[in-house]
Each structure stands twice: as C-alpha cells, then as structure tokens.
VOTOR-855449 format. One line per 8 residues: number of its first residue (from 1); for each residue x, y, z of C-alpha. Coordinates in nm, 4 decimals, decimal comma. Example, Ala and Ser with C-alpha at 12.3 -4.5 7.8 and 13.67 -1.06 7.14 Angstrom:
VOTOR-855449
1	1,2300:-0,4500:0,7800  1,3670:-0,1060:0,7140 $
//
This chain:
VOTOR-855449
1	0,2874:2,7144:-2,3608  0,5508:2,6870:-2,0943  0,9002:2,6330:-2,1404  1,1877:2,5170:-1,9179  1,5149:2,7240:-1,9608  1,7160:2,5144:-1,6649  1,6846:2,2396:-1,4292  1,8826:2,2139:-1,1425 $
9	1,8627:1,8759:-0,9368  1,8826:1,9259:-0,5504  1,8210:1,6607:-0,2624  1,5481:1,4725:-0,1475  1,4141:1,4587:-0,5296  1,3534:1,8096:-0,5255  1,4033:1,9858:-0,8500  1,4486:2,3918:-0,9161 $
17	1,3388:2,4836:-1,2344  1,3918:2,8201:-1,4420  1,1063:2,9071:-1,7066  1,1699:3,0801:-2,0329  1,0640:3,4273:-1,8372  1,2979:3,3693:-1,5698  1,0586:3,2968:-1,3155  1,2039:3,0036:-1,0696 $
25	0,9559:2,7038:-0,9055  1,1107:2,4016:-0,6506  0,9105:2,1706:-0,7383  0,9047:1,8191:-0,5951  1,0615:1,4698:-0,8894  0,8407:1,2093:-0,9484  0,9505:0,8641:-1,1317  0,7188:0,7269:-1,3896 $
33	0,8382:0,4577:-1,6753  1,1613:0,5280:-1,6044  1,1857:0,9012:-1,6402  1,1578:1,1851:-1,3639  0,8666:1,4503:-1,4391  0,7311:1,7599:-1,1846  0,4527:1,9639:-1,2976  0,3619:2,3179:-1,3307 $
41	0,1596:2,5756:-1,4121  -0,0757:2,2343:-1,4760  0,1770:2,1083:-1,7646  0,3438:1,7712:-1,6680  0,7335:1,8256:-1,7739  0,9158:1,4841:-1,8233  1,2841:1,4837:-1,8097  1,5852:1,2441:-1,8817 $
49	1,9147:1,1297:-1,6315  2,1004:1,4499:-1,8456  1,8233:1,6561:-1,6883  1,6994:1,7483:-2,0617  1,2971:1,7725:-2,1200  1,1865:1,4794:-2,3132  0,8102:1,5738:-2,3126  0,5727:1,7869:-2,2217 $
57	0,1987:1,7241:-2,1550  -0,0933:1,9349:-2,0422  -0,2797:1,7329:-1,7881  -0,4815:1,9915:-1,6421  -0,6267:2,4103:-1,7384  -0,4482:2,5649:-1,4089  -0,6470:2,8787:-1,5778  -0,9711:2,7753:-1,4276 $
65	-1,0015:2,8607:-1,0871  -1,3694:2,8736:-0,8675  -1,4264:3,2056:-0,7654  -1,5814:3,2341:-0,4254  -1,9379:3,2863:-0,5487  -1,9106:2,9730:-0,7487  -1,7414:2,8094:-0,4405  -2,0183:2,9103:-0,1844 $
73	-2,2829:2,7749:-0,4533  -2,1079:2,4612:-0,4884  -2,1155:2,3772:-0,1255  -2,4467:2,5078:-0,0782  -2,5581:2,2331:-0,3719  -2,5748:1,9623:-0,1352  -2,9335:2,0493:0,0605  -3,0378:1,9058:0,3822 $
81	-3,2981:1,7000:0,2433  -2,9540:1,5299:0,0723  -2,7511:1,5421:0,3350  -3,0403:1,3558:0,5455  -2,9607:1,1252:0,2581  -2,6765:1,0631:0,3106  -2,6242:1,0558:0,6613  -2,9240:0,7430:0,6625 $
89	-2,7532:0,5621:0,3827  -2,4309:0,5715:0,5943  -2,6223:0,4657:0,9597  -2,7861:0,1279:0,6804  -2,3935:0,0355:0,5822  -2,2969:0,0403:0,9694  -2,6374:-0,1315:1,0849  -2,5166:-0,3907:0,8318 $
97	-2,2007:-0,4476:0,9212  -2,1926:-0,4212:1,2941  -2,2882:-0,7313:1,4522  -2,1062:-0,9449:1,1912  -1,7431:-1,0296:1,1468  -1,5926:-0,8504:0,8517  -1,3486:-1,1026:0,6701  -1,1524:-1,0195:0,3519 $
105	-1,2974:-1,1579:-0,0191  -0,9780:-1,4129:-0,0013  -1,0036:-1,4904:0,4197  -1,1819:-1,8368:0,2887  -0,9900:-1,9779:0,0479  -0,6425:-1,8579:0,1982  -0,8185:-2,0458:0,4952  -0,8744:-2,3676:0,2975 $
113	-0,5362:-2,3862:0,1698  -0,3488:-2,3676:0,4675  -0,5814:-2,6288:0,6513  -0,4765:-2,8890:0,3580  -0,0819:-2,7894:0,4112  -0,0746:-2,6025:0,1398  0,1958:-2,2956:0,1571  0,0580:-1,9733:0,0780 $
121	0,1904:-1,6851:-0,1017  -0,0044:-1,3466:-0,0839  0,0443:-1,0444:-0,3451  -0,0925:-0,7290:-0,2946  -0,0232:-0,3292:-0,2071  0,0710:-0,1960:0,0648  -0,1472:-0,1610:0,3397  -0,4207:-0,4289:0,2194 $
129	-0,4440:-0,5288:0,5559  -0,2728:-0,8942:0,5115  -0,0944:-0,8966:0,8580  -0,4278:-0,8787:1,0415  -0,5669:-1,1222:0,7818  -0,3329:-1,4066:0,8762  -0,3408:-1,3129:1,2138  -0,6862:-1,4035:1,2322 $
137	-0,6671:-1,7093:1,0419  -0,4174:-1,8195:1,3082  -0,6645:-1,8260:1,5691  -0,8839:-1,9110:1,3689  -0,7068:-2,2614:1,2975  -0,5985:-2,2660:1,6807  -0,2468:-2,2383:1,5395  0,0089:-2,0266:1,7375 $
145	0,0849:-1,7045:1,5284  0,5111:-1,6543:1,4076  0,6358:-1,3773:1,2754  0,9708:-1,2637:1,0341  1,0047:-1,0137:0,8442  1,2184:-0,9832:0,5432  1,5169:-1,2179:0,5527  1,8426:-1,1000:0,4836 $
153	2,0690:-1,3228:0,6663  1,9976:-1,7497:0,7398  2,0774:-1,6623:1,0714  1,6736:-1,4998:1,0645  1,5765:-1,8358:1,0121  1,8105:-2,1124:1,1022  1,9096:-1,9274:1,4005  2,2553:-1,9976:1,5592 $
161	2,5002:-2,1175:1,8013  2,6580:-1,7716:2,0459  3,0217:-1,8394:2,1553  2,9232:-2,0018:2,4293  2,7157:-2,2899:2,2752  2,3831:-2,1643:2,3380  2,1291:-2,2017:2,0697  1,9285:-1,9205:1,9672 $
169	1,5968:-1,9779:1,8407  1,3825:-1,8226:1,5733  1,0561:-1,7476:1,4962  1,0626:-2,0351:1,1574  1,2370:-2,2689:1,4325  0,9700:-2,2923:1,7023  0,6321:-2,3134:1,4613  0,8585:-2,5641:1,2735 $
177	0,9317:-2,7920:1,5860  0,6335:-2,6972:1,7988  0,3586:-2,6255:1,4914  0,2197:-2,2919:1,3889  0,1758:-2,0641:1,1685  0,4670:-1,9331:1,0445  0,4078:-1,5671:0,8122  0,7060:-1,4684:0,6427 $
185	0,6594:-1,1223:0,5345  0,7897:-0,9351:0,3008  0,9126:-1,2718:0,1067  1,0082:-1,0645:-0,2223  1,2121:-0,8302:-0,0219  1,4507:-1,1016:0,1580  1,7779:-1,2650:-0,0093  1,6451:-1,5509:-0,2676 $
193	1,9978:-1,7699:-0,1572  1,8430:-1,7479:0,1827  1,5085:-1,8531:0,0484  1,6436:-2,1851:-0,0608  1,6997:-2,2788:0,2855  1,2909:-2,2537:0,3337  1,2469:-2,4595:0,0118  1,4350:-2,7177:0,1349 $
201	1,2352:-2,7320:0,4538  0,8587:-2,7361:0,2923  0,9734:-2,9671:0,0559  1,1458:-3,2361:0,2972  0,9692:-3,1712:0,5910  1,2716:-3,1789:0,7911  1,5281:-2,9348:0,8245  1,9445:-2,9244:0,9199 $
209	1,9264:-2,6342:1,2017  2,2268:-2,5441:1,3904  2,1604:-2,7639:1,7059  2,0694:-3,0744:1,5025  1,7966:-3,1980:1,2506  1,4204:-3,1748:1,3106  1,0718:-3,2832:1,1897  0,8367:-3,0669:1,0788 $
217	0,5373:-3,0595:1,3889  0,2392:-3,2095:1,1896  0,0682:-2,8823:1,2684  0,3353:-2,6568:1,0978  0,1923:-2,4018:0,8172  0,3927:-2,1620:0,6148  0,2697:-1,8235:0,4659  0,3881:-1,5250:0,2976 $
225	0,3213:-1,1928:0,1145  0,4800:-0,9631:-0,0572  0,3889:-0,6202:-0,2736  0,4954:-0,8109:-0,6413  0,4741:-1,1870:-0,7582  0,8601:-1,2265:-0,7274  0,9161:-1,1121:-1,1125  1,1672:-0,7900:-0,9376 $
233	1,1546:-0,4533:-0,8736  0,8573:-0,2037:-1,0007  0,8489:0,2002:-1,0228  0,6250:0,1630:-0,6677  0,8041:-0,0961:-0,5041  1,1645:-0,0681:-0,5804  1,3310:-0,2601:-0,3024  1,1955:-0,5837:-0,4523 $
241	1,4111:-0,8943:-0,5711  1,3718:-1,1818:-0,8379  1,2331:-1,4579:-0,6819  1,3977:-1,7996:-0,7740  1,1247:-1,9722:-0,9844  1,1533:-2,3278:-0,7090  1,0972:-2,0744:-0,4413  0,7434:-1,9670:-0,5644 $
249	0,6382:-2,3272:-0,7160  0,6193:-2,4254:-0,3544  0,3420:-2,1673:-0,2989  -0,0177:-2,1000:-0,4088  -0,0191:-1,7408:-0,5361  -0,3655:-1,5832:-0,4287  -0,4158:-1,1974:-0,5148  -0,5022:-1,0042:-0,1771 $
257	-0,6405:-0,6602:-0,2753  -0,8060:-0,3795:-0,0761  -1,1871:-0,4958:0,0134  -1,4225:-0,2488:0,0261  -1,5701:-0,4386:0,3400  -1,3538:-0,4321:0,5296  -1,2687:-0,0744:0,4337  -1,5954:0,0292:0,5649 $
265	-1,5543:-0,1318:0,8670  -1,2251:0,0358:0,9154  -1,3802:0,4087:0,8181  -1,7179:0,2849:1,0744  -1,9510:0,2889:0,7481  -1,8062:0,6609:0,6224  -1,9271:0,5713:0,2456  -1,8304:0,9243:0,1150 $
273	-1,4653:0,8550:0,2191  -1,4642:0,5270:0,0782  -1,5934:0,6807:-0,2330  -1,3193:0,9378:-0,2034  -1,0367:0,7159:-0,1625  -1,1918:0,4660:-0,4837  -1,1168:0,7759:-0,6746  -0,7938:0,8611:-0,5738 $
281	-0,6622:0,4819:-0,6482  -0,8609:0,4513:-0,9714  -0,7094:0,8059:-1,0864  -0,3783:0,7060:-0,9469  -0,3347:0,3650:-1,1154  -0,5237:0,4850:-1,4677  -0,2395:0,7533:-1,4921  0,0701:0,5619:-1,3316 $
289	0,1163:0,8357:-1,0327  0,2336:0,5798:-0,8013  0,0781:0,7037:-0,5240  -0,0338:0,4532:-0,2151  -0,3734:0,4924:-0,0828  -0,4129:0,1898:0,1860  -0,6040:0,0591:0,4882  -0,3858:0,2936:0,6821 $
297	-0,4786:0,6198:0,5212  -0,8862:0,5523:0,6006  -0,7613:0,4795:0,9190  -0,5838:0,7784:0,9636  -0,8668:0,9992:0,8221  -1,1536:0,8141:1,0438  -0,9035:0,8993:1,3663  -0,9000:1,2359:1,2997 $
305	-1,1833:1,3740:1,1198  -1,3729:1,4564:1,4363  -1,1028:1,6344:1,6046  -0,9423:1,8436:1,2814  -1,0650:1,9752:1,0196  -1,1067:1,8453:0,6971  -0,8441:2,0148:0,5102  -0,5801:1,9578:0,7480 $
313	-0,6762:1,5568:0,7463  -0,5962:1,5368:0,3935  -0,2716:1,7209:0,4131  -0,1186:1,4975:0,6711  -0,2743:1,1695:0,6047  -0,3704:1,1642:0,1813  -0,1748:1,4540:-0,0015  0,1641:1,3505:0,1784 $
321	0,4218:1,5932:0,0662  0,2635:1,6467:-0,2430  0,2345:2,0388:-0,4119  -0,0727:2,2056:-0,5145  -0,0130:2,0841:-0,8535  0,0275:1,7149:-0,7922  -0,3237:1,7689:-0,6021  -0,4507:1,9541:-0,8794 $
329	-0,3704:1,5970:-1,1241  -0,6989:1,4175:-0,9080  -1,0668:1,5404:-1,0677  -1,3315:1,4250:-0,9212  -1,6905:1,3380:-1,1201  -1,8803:1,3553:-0,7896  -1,9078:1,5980:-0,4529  -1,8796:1,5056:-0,0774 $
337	-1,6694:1,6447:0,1823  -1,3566:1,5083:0,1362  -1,3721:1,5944:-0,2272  -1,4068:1,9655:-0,1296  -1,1318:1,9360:0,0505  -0,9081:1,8496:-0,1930  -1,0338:2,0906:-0,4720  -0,9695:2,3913:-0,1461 $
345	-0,6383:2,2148:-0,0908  -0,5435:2,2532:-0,5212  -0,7146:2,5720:-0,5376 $
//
C-alpha cells in the first residue's frame, strides 16, 4: 500500500506529491464530486481543499505489465483470415452508408418542431455535432441560417444605436425582421437577465429594438443548445448558469446525443474506432472521469491515421494531456488497433 507523506499544489492543476519512501511524482489534479484526486502507482488518491487525503482506492494492478513475448503474441492473435474480416465488414458499413444522407436520430423531430413554430432547445455534450445539425435543417426548411453565440450583453441581441445614430444590427434582429433561423448557442452559458429579453420576443411576437418596434417575419424560428438542461453548473461543464424556469418553458427540450451514424460517416465506416471510442465514453461516464470524447476526436483520428502512426494519434487527439496512469484507468474487453495503442501508450 502506498502512502502520501506531502502534497504540494502547483499551477495549471498540477500536483507534486512525496510518498512515505521519499520518492517525489508531478502528477496532473483531476475534479470528481467535488474533491481533487491524481493517481499513482495505479492507486487513485482523493484529496480535500486543505490538501489532506480523504481516500484512497486501487483502481488498477500497475504490477502487471505484458512482457514483449506476451506483447508480440497478442498482436500476432489477430490472423489474416480475421483481419480479411474485418477489413470486409468495414467496406459493408461504408457501401451502406455512402450514397445516402446520414441525418442524426433527432434531425426529424427537431425538424417537425420548428416547421410548427415551435422553439427548440437542444441538450447534449460537447461535440455532438448540433451546429451542423441545425445548419442543415436550415436549408433544409429554405430558411436563412443566424448565428450567436453565448450572450453576455443585450447589446448581442438588441443591437444598438453608435454615437452617431447609426443602428447596428444583429444576428436575432435580421432572422427576426427578415425570417430565419435564428440558433442561439450556448443558451446555458449566456446571462439569464439577458435571456428575458428573448422571452419576451417568442412570446409577443414583437419586440422593442433600439431603432423602433418590429413584427416577428412569419418565417422567423428560434433554436438553441446547450451542454446541461439549464439546472447550473456540473463537474464537466462548469461555466454553466441557472436558467430562469420562463426561459426554458418557451422551449421543447429534445436530448441530442452522439449517433453512431453519423459517427461512422465521420470516421468513413472505421468500425474498430467507433468501437474504440464507445469504450472510452462508456468507461469514462461509468467511473465519473469527465473526460470528452466527441465528433471532433473521430475526426481528428480519421485525418491522421494514414499519415502518423497510431500511437502518436492517440496522444494528440484522445489521451490529451493525460499521464500514463490516467491511460492506464481505460481496460478494454476487446482488441483492435486503436486498443493496442492505448495499452503501448499505458504500458
């Protein structure tokens, strides 16, 4: 059993830590239910504001390493009769996919709402690909496509009169007046005194703007997404506000999730890094590491897979900053090449 003699808190979350045989580690702070934890040695050490260990959990035997023998016979498991296998089953998924139009689970009904008028609230992680969703809804619905992000100031969406009596338009002001969609995103990250202004606007379907009052263009539609469902902020997204309760009864809330379609459309039918990346979010969520595996990161990995190797992918685009024993915390129940990867990258 390990045991912490000192901690010593340094920037950027980084920790250096002094074990009971004076042996010193930097390892990089992690947040989970409140409390700050690094690991070592494979024992998860969580630790209080007073920097004073409050619990101590093994998570993984760091005394178990492959030896190279057992390393070459693991990769050599996979025969070519299997990798034919594979490489077949992967040419189906694209042959199936190609030629159609990948749409997301929700594309439909968020579809629906907004051709009945109905404002539209999406919640989901990071990277779940909503911005290209709405996108193509827009064109979709022939509507013109407007764009804010977060709002801090009603300037962002009122707009304003300069010194010398020009108006200055905004995004919510022309779809408003001329019709479009307008996609607010980032809704649970903007001011909720600000938000009141857009309440006031879906509601009436007028609105008081700076260079006069204004109808609502028949063909105006309003939606917006966020990471929570207004209730604050989370140990993952902690930049989040509390939504005022009017604010989100004037949306539908519909839950916009990663799709594994459209996931294998972005990786071009790769089903062993879909696979891989399924089992870094499962692993991820079941033990609240708070790590983000999105869109972005199969995009990354699909870029660059043919031009680096493996190994190095992973580093830059999956295992972000994160030490050999953070890596070591994912265990995979099945073998492909990304997963061999990451066991060379914890080894």
């Amino acid at each position: 059993m390990m045991n912490v003699k000192n901690i010593v808190r340094e920037e950027n979350n980084i920790v250096r830590v002094v074990m009971d045989d004076d042996k010193e580690y930097t390892r990089k702070c992690r947040k989970e239910k409140g409390f700050n934890f690094f690991i070592i040695g494979g024992y998860k050490f969580t630790f209080d504001e007073e920097m004073e260990i409050v619990d101590v959990k093994k998570i993984y035997d760091a005394s178990i390493k492959k030896s190279k023998t057992n390393a070459k016979k693991d990769s050599n498991k996979t025969n070519k009769v299997e990798e034919k296998k594979v490489v077949e089953k992967n040419k189906k998924i694209v042959k199936d996919v190609t030629g159609k139009e990948i749409r997301h689970k929700e594309y439909e009904t968020i579809k629906t709402c907004l051709e009945a008028n109905i404002p539209v609230y999406l919640t989901g992680p990071a990277g779940s690909g909503k911005n290209y969703t709405i996108k193509e809804i827009a064109k979709d619905l022939g509507l013109e496509f407007y764009f804010t992000n977060s709002v801090q100031q009603e300037y962002k969406l009122t707009g304003f009169i300069d010194a010398g009596g020009v108006y200055h338009e905004t995004e919510f002001y022309k779809a408003f007046k001329n019709g479009g969609l307008f996609f607010l995103d980032e809704l649970d990250a903007s001011i909720p005194e600000v938000l009141i202004l857009l309440n006031a606007a879906i509601a009436n379907g007028y609105f008081e703007f700076p260079n006069g009052k204004i109808d609502a263009n028949e063909n105006f539609r309003v939606i917006a997404a966020g990471n929570t469902v207004g209730t604050g902020a989370d140990e993952q997204y902690t930049g989040r506000m509390v939504i005022d309760s009017a604010t989100m009864d004037r949306f539908v809330i519909i839950e916009f999730n990663y799709d594994e379609n459209v996931e294998l459309k972005i990786a071009n039918g790769d089903k062993d890094l879909i696979d891989f990346v399924h089992s870094l979010r499962e692993q991820s969520n079941k033990f609240d590491m708070n790590y983000i595996f999105s869109y972005r990161c199969i995009e990354y990995i699909t870029k660059l897979i043919n031009v680096m190797n493996v190994e190095k992918v992973l580093t830059i685009s999956v295992f972000k900053g994160m030490s050999k024993d953070e890596i070591r915390m994912f265990n995979f129940n099945f073998d492909n090449k990304y997963v061999k990867a990451a066991r060379k990258l914890a080894a």
